[in-house]
Backbone bond lengths (Angstrom), bond angles and torsions (degrees), N, CA, C in turn:
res aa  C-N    CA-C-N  psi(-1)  N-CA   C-N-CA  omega(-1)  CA-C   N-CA-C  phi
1 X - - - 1.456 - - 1.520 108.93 -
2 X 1.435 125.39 122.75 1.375 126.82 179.54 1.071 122.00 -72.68
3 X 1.503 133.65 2.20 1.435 131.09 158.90 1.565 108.43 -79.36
4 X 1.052 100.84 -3.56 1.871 87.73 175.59 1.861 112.20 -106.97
5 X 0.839 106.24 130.54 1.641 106.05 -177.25 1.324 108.95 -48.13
6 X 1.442 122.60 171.41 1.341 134.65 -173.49 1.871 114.06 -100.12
7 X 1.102 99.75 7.44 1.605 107.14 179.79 2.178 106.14 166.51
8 X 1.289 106.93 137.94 1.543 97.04 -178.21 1.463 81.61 -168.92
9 X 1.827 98.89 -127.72 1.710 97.09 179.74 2.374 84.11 -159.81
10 X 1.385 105.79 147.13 1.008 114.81 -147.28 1.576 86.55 -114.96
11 X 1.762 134.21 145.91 1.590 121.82 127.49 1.344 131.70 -89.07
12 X 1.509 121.45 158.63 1.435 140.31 -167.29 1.144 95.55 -133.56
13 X 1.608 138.32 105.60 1.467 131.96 161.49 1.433 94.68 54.90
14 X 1.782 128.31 -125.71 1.107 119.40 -158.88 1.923 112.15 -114.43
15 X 1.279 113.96 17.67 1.244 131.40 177.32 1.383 103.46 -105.03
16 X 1.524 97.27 137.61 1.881 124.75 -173.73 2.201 90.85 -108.67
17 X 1.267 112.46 140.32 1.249 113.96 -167.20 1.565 94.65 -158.78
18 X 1.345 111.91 158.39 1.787 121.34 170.83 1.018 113.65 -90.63
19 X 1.357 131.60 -165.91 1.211 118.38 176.52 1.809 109.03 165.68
20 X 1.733 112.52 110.84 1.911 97.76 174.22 1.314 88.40 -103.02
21 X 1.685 98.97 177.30 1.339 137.74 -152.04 1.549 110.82 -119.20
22 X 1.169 173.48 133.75 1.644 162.87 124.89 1.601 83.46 -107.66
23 X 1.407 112.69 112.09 1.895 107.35 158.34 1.489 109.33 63.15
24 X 1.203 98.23 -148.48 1.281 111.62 179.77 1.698 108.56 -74.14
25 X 1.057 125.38 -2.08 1.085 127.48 -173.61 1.738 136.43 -101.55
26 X 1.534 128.57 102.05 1.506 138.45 -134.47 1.434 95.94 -113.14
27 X 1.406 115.02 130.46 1.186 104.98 165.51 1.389 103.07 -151.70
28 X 1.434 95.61 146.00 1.589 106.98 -145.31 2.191 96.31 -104.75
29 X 1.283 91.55 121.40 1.545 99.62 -173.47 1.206 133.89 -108.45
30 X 1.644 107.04 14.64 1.597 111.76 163.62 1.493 86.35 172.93
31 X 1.623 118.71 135.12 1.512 145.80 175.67 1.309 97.68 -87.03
32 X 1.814 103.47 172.26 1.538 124.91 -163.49 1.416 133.06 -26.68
33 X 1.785 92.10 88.06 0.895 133.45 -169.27 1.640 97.20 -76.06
34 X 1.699 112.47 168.72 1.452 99.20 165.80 1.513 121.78 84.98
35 X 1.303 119.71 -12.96 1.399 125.28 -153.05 1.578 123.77 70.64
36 X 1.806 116.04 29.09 1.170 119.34 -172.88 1.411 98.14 -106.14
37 X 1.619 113.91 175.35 1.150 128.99 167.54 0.969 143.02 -93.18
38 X 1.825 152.01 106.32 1.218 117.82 -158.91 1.080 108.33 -78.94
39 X 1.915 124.10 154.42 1.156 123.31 -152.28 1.732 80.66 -160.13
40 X 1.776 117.55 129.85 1.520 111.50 170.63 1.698 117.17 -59.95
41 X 1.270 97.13 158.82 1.363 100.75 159.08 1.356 125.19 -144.28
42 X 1.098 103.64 176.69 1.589 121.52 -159.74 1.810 114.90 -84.00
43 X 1.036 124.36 162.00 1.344 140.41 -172.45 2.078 79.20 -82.98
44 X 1.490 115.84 137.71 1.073 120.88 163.87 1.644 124.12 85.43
45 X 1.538 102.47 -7.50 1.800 127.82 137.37 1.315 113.00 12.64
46 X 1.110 139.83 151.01 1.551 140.82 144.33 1.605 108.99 -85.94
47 X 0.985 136.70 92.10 1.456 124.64 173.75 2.061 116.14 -85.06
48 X 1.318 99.95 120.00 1.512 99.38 -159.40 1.960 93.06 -122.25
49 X 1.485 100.76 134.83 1.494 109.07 172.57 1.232 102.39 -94.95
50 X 1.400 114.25 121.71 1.098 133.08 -159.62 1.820 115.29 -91.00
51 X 1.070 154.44 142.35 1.343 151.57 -100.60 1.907 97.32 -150.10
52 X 1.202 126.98 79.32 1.612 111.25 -177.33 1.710 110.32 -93.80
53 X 1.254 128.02 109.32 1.215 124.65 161.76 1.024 115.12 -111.12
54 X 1.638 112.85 111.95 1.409 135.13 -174.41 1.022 121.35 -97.26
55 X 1.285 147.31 124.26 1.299 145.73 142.21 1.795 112.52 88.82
56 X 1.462 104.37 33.53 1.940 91.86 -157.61 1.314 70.15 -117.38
57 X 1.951 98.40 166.91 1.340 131.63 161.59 1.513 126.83 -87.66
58 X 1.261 118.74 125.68 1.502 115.32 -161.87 1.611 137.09 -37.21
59 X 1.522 104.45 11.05 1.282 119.18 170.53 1.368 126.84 -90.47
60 X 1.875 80.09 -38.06 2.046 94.20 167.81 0.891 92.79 -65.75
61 X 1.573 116.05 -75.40 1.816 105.85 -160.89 1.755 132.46 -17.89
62 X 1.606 83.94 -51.04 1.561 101.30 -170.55 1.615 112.29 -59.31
63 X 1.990 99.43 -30.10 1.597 85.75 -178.83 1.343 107.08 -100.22
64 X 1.405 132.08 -2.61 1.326 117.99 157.67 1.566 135.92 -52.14
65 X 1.718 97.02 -35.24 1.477 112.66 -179.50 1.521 116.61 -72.03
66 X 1.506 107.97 -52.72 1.328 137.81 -170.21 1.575 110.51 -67.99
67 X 1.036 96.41 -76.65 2.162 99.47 169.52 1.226 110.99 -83.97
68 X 1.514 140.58 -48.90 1.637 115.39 -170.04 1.217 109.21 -69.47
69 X 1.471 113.90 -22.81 1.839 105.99 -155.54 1.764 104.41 -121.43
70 X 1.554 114.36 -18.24 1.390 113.90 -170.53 1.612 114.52 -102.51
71 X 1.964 97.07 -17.69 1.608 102.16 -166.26 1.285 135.64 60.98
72 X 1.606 82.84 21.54 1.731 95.53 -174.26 1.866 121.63 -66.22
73 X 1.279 140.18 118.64 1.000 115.46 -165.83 1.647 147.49 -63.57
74 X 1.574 120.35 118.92 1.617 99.55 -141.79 1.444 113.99 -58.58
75 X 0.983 114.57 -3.06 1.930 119.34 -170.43 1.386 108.45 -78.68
76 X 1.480 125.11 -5.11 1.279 119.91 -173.55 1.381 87.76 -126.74
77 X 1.671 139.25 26.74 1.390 137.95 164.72 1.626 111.47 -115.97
78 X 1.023 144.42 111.96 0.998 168.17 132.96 1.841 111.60 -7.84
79 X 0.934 121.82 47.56 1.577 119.21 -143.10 1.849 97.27 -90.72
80 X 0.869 107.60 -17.85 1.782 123.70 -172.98 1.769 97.49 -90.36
81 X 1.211 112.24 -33.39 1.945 99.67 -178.91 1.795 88.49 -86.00
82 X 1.454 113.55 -32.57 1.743 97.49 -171.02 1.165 97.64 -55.98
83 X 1.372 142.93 -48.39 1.354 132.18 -129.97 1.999 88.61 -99.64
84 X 1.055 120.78 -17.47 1.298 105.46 -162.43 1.806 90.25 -99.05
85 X 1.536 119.48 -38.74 1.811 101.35 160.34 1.167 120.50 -40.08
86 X 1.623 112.40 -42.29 1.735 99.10 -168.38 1.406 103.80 -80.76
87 X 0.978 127.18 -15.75 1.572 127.27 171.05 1.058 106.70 -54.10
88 X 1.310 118.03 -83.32 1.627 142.83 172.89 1.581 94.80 -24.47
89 X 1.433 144.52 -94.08 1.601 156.65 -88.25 1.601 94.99 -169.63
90 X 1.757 137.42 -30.08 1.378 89.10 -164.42 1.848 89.47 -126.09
91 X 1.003 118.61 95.25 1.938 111.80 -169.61 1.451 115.49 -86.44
92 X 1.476 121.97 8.04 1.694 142.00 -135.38 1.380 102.70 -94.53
93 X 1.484 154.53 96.26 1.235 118.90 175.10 1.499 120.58 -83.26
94 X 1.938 116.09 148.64 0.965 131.28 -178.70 1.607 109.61 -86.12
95 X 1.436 112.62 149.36 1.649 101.29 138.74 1.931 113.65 -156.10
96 X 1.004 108.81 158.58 1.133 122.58 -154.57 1.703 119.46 -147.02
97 X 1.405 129.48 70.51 1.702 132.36 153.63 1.641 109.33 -40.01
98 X 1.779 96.49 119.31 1.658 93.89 148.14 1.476 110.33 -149.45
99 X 1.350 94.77 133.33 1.357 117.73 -161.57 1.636 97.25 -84.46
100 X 1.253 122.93 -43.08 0.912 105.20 -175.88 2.050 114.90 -124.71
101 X 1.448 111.21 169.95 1.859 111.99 -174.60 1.946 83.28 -46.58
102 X 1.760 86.42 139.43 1.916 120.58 146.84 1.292 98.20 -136.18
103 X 0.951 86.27 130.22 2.090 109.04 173.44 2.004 100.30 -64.57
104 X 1.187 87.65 145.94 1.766 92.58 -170.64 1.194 119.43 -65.51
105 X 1.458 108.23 -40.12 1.415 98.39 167.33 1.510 133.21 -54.76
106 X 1.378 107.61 -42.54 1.278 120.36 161.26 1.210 116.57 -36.77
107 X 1.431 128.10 -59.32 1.344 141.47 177.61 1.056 120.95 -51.44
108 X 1.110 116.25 -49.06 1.750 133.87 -171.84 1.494 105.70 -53.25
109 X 2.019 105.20 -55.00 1.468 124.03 171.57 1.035 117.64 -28.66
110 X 1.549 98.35 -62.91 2.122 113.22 -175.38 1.385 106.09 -37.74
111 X 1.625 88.95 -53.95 1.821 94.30 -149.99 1.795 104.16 -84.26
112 X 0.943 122.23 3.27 1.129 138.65 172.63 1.270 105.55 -71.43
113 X 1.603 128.86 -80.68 1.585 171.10 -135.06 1.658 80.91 -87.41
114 X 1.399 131.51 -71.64 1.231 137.74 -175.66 1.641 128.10 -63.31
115 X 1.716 120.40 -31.02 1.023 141.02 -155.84 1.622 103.08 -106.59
116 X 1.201 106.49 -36.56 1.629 109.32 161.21 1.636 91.79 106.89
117 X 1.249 149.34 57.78 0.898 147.72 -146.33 1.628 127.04 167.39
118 X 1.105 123.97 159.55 1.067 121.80 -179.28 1.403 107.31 -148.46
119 X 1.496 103.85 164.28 1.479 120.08 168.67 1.590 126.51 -91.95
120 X 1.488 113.28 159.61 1.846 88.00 174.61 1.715 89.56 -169.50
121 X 1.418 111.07 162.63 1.247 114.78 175.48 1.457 117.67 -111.24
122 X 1.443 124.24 120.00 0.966 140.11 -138.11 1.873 76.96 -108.16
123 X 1.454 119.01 127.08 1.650 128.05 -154.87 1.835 80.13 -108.93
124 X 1.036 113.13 -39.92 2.102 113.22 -166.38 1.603 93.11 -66.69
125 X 1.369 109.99 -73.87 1.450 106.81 -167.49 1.552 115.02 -75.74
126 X 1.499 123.02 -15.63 1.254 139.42 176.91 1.563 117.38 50.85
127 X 1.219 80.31 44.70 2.078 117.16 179.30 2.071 101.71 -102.67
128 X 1.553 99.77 148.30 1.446 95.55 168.11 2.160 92.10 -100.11
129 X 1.465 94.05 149.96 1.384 104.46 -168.07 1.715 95.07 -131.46
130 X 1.112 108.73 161.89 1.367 113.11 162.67 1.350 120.04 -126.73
131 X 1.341 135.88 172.22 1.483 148.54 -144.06 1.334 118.84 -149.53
132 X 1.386 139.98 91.16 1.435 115.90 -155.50 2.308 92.55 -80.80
133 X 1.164 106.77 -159.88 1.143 116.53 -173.39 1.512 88.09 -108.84
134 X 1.648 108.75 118.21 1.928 92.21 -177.14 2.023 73.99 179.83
135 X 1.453 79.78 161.45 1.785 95.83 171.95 1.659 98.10 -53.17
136 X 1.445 85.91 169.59 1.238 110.96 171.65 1.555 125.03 -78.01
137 X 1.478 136.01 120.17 1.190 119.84 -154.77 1.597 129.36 -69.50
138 X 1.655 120.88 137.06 1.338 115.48 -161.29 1.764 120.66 76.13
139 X 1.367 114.42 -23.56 1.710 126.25 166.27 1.518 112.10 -65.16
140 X 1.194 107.36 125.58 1.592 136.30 -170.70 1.826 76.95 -95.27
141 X 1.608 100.37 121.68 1.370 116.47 172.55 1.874 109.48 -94.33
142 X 1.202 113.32 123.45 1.409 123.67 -176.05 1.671 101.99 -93.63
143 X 1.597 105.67 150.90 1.539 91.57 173.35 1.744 79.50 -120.41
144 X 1.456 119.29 146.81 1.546 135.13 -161.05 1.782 78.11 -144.10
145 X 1.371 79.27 135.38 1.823 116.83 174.64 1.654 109.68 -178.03
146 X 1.412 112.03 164.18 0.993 145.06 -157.75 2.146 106.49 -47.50
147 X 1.124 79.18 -38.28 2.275 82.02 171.26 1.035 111.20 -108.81
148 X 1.344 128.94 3.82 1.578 99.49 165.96 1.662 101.77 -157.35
149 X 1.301 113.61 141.82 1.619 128.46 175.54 1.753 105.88 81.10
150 X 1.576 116.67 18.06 1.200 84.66 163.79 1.538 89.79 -136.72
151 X 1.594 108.45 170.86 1.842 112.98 176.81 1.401 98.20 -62.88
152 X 1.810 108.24 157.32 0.823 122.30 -173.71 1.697 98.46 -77.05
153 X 1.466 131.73 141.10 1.117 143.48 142.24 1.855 97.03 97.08
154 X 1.419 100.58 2.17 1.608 107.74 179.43 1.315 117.50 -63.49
155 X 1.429 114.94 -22.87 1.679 111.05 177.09 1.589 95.67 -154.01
156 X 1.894 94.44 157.01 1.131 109.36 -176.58 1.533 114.16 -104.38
157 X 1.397 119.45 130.67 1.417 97.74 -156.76 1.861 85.34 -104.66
158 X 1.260 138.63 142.05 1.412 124.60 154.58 1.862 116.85 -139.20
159 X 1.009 123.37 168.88 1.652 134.81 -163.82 1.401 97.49 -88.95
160 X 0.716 113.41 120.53 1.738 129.27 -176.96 2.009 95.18 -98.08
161 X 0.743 142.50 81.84 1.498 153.32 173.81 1.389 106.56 -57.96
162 X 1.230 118.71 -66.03 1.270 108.46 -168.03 2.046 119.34 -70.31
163 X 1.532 110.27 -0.19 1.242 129.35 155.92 1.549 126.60 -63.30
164 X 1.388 111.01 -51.63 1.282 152.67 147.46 1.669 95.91 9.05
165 X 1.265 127.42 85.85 1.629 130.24 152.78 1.307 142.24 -69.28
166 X 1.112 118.62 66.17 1.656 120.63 174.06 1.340 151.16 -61.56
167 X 1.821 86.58 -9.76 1.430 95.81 172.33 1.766 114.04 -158.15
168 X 1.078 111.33 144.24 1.392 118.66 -175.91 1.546 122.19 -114.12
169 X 1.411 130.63 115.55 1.710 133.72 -157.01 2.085 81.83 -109.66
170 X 1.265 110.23 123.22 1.153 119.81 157.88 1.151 112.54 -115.69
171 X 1.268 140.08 127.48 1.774 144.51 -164.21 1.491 81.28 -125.01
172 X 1.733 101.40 146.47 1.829 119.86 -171.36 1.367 81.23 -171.37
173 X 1.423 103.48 153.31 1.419 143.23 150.49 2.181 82.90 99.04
174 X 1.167 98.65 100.10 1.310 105.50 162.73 1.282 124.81 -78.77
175 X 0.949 101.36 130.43 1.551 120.96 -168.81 1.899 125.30 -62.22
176 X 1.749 84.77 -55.58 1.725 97.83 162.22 1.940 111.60 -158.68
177 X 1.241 99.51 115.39 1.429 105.13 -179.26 1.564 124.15 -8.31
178 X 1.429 87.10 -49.50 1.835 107.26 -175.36 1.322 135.75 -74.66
179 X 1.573 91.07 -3.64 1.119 98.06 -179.42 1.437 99.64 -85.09
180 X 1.736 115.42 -178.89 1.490 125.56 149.18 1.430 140.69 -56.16
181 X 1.344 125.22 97.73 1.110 124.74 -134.33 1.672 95.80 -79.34
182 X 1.417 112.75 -42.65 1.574 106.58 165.11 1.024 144.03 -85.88
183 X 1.782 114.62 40.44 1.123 123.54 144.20 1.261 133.62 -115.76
184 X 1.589 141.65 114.00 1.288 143.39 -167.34 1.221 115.58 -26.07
185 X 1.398 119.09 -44.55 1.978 103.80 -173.96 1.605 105.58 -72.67
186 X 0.887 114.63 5.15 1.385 119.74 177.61 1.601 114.62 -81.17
187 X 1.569 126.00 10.38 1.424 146.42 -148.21 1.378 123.72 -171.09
188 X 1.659 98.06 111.66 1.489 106.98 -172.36 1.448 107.33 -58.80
189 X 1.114 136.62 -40.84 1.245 128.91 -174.15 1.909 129.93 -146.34
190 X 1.220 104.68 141.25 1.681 112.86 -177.41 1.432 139.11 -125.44
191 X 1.037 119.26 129.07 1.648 127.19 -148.19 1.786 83.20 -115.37
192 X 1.968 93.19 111.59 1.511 114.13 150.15 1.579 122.24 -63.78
193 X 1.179 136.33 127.19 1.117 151.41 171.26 1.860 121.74 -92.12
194 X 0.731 124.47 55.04 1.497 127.49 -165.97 1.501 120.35 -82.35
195 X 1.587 113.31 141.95 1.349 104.81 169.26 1.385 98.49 -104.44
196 X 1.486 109.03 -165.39 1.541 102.17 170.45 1.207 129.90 -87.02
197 X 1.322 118.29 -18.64 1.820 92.65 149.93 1.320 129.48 -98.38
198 X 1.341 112.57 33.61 1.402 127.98 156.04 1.314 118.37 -93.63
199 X 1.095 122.35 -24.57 1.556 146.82 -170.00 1.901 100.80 -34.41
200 X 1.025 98.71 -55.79 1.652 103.10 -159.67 1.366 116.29 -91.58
C-alpha cells in the first residue's frame, strides 16, 4: 500500500522495531528498538508507523504534522509568517518519537505548551499563523510594582502562601516511547529543584 513508507521503524503493543516495505510485503529488520523489549505478538496486533521528529524548529514541526501527516490544505497555512516567527522569536530545536496515534489537537497543544508558541486563525487572510510567546511588537515593556508607576493605595499587593513553589521534579531519560509520557514511572530518572524552604 503506497501510503505506507518503504522502510522507517513500526510499533507492536509495547515494542519499537524497523521495518522495509516492497508492496504488500514487510519485513521487519531489527527488534526493540528504542530501549523497548521484544515481546510476541498476536494474530490481530495493531501495527502502527511510528512518527520521528528530530531536531526541527517549530515551523518544521508544524509542517510535518500539518501537511505530511494531517493533509491539511497548504493554502489555508500561513507557512511564510511561521518561518519568519521562528526566525524572529523561536531558534530552539525540538524533537519528538511517537510510536503510537495522538489526535492533532492534542499534538498541536504539546507543541504549542512546549515550543513557546501558539497557533491562531488569522479571519483577514484566513491563513492559520502562529505567535511565539514574546512582547508585543514595537511595546516598550514596563516592570510595575508597588514604588513606582502605580497610584498610591491603587492596589493591594499580598503573599499568596499556599501558591508558594518550592520545588520542581523534572523526570528525563524515557524509559520506553510507548509508554505515557506524562506519567513519572514512565522515566529512568529525576532532578529535584529546591529552594530553601523547599530544601527539606
Amino acid at each position: 500500500n503506497e501510503q505506507y513508507p518503504a522502510s522507517g521503524e513500526i510499533s507492536i503493543r509495547n515494542e519499537v522495531m524497523s521495518f522495509t516495505r516492497v508492496g504488500d510485503a514487510v519485513t521487519i529488520t531489527a527488534r526493540g528498538l528504542r530501549g523497548t523489549t521484544v515481546e510476541e505478538a498476536d494474530a490481530g496486533d495493531t501495527v502502527q508507523v511510528c512518527l520521528d521528529i528530530s531536531a526541527k524548529q517549530p515551523a518544521e514541526a508544524m509542517e510535518i504534522v500539518l501537511i505530511d501527516n494531517a493533509n491539511a490544505p497548504a493554502a489555508y497555512l500561513d507557512t511564510v509568517q511561521w518561518y519568519q516567527e521562528q526566525t524572529d522569536y523561536l531558534p530552539r530545536l525540538y524533537g519528538r518519537f511517537l510510536p503510537k496515534p495522538v489526535g492533532l489537537e492534542t499534538l498541536l497543544s504539546e507543541m504549542s505548551l512546549n515550543m513557546y508558541f501558539y497557533p491562531y486563525w488569522d479571519e483577514f487572510d484566513g491563513k492559520l499563523k502562529i505567535r511565539a510567546v514574546r512582547p508585543a511588537e514595537d511595546d516598550v515593556v514596563t516592570d510595575l510594582d508597588e514604588y513606582r508607576k502605580l497610584n498610591a493605595d491603587s492596589v493591594d499587593i499580598t503573599d499568596e502562601t499556599k501558591q508558594l513553589v518550592t520545588q520542581v521534579h523534572v523526570w528525563y531519560s524515557l524509559i520506553n516511547p510507548t509508554l505515557n509520557v506524562n506519567e513519572a514511572k514512565s522515566y529512568a530518572c529525576r532532578e529535584i529543584i529546591a529552594s530553601d524552604a523547599g530544601a527539606s
